[in-house]
N, C-alpha and C positions, 0 to 999 in steps of 0.2 A: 504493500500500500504506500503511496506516494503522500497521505496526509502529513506526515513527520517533516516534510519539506516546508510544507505553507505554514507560515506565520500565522496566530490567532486574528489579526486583522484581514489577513486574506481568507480564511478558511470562512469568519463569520460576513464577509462579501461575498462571498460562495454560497453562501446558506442563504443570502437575503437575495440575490438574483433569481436561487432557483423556487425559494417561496413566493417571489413575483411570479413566475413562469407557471409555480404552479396555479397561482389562483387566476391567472388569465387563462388555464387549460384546466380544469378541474380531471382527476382521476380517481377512478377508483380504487380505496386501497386495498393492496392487496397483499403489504406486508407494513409494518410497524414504520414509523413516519422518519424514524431517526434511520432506519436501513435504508430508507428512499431516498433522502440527502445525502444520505452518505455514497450511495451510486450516482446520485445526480451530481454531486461533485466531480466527481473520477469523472465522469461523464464532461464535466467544460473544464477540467484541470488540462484533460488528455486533448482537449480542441483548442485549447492556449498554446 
């Protein structure tokens, strides 16, 4: 996992983009909300 890399200020700017994303795209959950951030990070760390 690449999180040990980001800074607490980058990590909690990762968490606030993809809570925006989520609420302009709502989803069904379908696992626990901190798993979901936690992919959706890795998810735009790895498109940086």
């Amino acid at each position: 996992m690449m999180a040990g890399k980001l800074s607490k200020q980058e990590r909690k700017a990762l968490i606030q983009e993809v809570e925006k994303k989520r609420a302009e795209h709502p989803v069904k959950k379908t696992e626990s909300g901190f798993a979901t951030i936690d992919k959706d990070a890795e998810k735009l760390e790895s498109e940086n």
